[in-house]
N, CA, C and O of each residue as an XYZ file, in Angstrom:
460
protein
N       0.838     -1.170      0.000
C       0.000      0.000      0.000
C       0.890      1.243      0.000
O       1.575      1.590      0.962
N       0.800      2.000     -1.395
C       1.222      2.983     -1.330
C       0.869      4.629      0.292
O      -0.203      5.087      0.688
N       2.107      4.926      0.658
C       1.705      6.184      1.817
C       1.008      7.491      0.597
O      -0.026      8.160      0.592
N       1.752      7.422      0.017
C       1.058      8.683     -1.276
C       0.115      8.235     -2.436
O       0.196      7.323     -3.259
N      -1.158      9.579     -2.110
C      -2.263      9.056     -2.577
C      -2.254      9.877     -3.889
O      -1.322     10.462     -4.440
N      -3.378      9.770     -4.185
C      -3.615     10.880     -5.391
C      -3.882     12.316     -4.727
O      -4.032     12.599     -3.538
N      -3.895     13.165     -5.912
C      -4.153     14.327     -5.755
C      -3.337     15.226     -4.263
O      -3.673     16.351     -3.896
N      -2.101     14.268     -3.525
C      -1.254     14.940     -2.711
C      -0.248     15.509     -3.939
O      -0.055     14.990     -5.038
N       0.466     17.038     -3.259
C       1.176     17.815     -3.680
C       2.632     16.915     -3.543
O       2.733     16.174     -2.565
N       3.582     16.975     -4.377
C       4.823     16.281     -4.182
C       6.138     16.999     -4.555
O       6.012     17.851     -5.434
N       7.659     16.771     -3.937
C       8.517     17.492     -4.178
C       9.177     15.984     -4.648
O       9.306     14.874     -4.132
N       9.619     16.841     -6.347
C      10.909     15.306     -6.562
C      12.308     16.076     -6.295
O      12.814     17.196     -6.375
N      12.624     14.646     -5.900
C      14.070     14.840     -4.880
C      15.260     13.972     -6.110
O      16.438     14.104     -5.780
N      15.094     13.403     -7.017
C      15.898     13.160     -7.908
C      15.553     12.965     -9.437
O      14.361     13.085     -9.718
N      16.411     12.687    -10.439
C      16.023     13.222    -11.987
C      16.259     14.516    -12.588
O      16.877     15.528    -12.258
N      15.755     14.251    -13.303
C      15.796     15.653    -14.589
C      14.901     16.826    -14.184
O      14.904     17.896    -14.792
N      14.110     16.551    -13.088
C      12.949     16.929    -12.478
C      13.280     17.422    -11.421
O      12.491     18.176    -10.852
N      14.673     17.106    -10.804
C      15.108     17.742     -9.532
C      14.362     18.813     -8.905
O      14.200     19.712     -9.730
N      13.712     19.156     -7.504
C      13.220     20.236     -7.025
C      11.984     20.764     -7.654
O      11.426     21.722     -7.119
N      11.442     20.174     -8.860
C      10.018     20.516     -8.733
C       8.954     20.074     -8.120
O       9.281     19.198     -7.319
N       7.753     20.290     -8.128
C       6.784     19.890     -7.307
C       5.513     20.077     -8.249
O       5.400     21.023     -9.029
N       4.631     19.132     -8.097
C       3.428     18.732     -8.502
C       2.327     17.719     -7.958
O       2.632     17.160     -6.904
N       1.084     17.396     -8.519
C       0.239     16.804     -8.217
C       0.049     15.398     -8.589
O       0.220     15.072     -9.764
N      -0.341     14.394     -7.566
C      -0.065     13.489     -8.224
C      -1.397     12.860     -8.600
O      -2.241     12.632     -7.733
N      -1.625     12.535    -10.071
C      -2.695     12.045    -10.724
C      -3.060     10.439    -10.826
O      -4.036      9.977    -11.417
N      -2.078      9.716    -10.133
C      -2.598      8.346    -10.210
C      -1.196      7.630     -9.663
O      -0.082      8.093     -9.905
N      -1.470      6.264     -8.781
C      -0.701      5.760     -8.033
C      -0.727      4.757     -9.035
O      -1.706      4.518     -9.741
N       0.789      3.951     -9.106
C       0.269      2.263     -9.566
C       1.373      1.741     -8.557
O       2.601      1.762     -8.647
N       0.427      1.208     -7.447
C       1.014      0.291     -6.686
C       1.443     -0.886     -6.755
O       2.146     -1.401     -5.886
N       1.087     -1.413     -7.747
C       1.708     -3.027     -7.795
C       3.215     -2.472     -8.233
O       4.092     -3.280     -7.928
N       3.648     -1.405     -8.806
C       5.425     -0.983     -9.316
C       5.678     -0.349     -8.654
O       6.907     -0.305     -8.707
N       5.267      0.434     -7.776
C       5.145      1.227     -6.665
C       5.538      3.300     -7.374
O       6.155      4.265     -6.922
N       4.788      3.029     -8.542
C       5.071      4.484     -9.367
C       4.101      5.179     -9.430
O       2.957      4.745     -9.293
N       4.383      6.325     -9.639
C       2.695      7.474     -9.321
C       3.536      8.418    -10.731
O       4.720      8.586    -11.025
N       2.300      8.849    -11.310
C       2.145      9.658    -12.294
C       2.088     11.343    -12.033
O       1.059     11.818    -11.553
N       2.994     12.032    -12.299
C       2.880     13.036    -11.139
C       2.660     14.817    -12.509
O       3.593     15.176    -13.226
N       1.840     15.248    -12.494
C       1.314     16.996    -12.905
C       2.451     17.119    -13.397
O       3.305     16.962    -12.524
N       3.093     17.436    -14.907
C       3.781     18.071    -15.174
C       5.446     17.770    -14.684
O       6.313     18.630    -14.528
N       5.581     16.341    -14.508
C       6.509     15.871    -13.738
C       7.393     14.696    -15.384
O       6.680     14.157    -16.231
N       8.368     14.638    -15.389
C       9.070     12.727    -16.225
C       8.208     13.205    -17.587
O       7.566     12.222    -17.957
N       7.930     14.493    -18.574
C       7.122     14.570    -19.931
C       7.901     13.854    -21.160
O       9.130     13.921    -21.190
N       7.441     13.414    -21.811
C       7.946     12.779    -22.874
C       6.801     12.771    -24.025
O       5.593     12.550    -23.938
N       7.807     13.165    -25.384
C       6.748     13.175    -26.354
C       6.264     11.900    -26.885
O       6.934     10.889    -26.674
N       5.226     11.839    -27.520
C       4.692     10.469    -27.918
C       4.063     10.416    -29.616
O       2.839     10.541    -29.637
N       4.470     10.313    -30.489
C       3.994      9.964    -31.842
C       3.285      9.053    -32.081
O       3.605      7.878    -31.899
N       1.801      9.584    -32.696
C       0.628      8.708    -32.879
C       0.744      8.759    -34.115
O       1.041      9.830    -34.644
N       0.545      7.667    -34.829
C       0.168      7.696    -36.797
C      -0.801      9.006    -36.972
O      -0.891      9.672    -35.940
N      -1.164      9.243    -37.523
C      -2.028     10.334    -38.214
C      -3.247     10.011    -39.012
O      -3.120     10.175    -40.226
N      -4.186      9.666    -38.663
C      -5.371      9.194    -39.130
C      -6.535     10.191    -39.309
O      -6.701     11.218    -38.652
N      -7.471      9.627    -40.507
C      -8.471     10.436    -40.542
C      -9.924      9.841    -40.516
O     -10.484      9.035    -41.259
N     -10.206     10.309    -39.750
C     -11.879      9.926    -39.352
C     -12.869      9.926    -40.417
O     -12.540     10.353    -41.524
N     -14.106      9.471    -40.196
C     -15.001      9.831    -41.352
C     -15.602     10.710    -41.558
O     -16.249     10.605    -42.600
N     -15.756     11.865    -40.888
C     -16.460     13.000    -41.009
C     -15.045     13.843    -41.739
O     -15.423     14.830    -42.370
N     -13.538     13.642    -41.767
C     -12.659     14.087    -42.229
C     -11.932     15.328    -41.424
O     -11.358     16.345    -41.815
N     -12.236     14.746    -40.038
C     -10.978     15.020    -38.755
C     -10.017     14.526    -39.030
O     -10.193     13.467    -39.633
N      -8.968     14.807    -38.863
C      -7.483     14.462    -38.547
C      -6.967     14.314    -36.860
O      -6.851     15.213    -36.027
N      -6.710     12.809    -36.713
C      -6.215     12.468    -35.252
C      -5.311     12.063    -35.243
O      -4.998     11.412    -36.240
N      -4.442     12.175    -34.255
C      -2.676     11.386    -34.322
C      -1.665     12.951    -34.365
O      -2.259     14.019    -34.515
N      -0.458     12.929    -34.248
C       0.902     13.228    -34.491
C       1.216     12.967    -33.189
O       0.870     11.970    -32.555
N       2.335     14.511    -32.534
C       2.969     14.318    -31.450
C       2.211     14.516    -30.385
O       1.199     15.070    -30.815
N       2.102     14.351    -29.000
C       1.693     14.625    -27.831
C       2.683     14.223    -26.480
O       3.514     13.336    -26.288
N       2.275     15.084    -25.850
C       3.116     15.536    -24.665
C       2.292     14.510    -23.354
O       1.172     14.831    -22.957
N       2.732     13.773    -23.016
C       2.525     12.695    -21.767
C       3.631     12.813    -20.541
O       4.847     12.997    -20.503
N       2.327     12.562    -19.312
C       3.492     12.189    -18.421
C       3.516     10.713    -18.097
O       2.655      9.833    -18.100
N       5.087     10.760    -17.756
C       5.706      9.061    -17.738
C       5.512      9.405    -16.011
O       5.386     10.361    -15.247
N       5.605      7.557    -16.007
C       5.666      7.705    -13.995
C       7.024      7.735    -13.419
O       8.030      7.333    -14.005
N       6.997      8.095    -12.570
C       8.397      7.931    -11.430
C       8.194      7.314    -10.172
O       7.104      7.243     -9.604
N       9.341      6.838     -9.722
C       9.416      5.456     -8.538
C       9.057      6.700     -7.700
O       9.181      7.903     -7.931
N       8.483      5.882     -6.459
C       7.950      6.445     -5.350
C       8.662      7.324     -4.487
O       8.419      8.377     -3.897
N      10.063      6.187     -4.664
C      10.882      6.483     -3.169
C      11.592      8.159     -4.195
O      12.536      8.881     -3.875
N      11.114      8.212     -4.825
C      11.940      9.755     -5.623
C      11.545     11.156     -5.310
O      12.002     12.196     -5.784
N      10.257     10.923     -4.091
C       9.471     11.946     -4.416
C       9.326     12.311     -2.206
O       9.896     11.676     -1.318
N       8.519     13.327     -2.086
C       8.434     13.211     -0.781
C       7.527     14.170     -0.671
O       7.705     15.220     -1.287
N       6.031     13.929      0.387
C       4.939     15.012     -0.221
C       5.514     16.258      0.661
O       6.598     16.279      1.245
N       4.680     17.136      0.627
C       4.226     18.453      0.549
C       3.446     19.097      1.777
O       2.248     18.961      1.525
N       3.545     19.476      2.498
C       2.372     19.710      4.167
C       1.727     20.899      4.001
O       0.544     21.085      4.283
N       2.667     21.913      3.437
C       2.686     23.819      3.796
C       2.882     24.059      2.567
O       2.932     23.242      1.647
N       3.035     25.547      2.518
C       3.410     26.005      1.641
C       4.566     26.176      0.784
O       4.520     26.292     -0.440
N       5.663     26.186      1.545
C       7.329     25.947      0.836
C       7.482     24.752      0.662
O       6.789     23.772      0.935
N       8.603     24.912      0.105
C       9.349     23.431     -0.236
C       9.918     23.177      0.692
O      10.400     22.046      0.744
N      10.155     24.246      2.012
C      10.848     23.377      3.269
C      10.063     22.559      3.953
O      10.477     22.137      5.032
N       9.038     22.248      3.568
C       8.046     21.046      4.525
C       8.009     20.369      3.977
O       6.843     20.012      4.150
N       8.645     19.348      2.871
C       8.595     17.912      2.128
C       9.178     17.293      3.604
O      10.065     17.576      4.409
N       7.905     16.066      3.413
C       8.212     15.544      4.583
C       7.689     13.946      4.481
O       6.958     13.593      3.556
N       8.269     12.757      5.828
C       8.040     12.183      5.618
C       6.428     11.597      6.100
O       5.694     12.214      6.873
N       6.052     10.123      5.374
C       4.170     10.704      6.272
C       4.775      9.454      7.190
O       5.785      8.825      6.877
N       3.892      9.182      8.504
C       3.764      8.174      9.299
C       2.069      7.843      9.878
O       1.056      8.387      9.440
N       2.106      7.283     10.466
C       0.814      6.388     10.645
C       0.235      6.690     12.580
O       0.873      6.513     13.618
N      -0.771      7.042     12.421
C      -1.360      7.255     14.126
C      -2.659      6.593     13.861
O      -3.387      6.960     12.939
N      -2.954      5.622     14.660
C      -3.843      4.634     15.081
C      -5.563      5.850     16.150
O      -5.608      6.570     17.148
N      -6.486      5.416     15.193
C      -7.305      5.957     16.129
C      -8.617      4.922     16.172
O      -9.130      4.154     15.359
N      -8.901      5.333     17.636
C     -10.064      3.775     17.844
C     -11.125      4.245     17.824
O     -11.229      5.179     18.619
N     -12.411      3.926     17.002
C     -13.825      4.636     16.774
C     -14.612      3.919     17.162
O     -14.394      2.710     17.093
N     -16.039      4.505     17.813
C     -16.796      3.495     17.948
C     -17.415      3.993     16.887
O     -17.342      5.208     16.705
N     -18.315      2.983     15.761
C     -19.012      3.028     14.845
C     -20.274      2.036     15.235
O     -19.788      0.910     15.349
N     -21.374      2.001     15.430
C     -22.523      1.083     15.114
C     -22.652      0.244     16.054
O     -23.205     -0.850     15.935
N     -21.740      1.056     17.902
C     -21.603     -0.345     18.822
C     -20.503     -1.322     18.757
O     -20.541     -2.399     19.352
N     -19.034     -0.732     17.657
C     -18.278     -1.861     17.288
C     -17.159     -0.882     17.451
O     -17.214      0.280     17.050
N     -16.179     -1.404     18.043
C     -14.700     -0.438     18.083
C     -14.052     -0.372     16.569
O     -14.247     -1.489     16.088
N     -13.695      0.059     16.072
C     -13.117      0.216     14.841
C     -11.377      0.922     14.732
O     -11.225      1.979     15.346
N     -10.506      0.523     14.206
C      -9.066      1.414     14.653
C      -9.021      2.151     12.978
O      -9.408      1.353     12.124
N      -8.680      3.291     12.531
C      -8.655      3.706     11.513
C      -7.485      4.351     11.904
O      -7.295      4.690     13.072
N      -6.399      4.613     10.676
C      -4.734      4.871     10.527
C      -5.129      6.544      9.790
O      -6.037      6.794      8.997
N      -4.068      7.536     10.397
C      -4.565      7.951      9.273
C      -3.171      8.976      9.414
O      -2.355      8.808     10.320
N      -3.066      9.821      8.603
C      -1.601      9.535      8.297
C      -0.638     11.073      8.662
O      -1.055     12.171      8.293
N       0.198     10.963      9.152
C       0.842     12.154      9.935
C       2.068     12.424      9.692
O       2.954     11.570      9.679
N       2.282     13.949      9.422
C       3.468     14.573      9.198
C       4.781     13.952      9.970
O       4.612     14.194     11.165
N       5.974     13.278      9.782
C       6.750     12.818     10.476
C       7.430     14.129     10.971
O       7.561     14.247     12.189
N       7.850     15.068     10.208
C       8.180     16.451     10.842
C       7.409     17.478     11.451
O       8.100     18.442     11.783
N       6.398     17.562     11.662
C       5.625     18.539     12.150
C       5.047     17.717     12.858
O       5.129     18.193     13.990
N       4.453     16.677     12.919
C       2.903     15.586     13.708
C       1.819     15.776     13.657
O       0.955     15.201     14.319
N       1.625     16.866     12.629
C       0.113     16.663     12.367
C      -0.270     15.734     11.676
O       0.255     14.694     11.277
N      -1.829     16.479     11.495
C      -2.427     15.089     10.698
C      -2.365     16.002      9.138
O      -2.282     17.230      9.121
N      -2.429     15.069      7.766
C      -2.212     15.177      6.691
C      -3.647     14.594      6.501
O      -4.170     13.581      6.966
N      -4.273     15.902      5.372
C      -5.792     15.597      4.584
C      -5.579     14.478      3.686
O      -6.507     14.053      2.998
């Protein structure tokens, strides 16, 4: 289980990408890589086809590629001095008459809690 979800803010810490920061649009946890806003772009050449109404679809387009997890480190505040690491705080609920423990996930540098 990936700690970084979607739509958290992220600082990459290595690559061609060094020191930027973006959003991340999709996790794939089984490789443990997230697809990150404007982050790893690479162009992509589609054939050039034409539809039947006599659209034209295809040439180049601009994609983002994913990057490994451990490359990245989210975001808490506003600067880039709060990339931080997340950690885990245990909380016990009662729901429906039934104790329930739900994790939920906390600034390792500051200790708050992270939305």
């Amino acid at each position: 289980m990936a700690k970084i979800k979607a739509n958290d803010r992220v600082l990459v810490l290595t690559g061609k990408d060094k020191g930027k920061e973006g959003r991340v649009l999709e996790v794939i946890s089984e490789k443990n890589r997230l697809i990150v806003e404007g982050i790893q772009r690479a162009k992509k050449h589609n054939k050039q086809e034409q539809s039947d109404k006599g659209t034209k679809k295809g040439g180049i387009e601009t994609i983002e590629n994913s990057i490994h997890i451990s490359n990245v480190k989210i975001l808490t505040g506003a600067s880039k001095k709060s990339a931080t690491r997340i950690g885990y705080r245990l909380e016990k609920i009662n729901q429906n008459g039934r104790m329930k423990v739900k994790r939920i996930r906390i600034s390792k540098k500051t200790g708050k809690d992270i939305e």
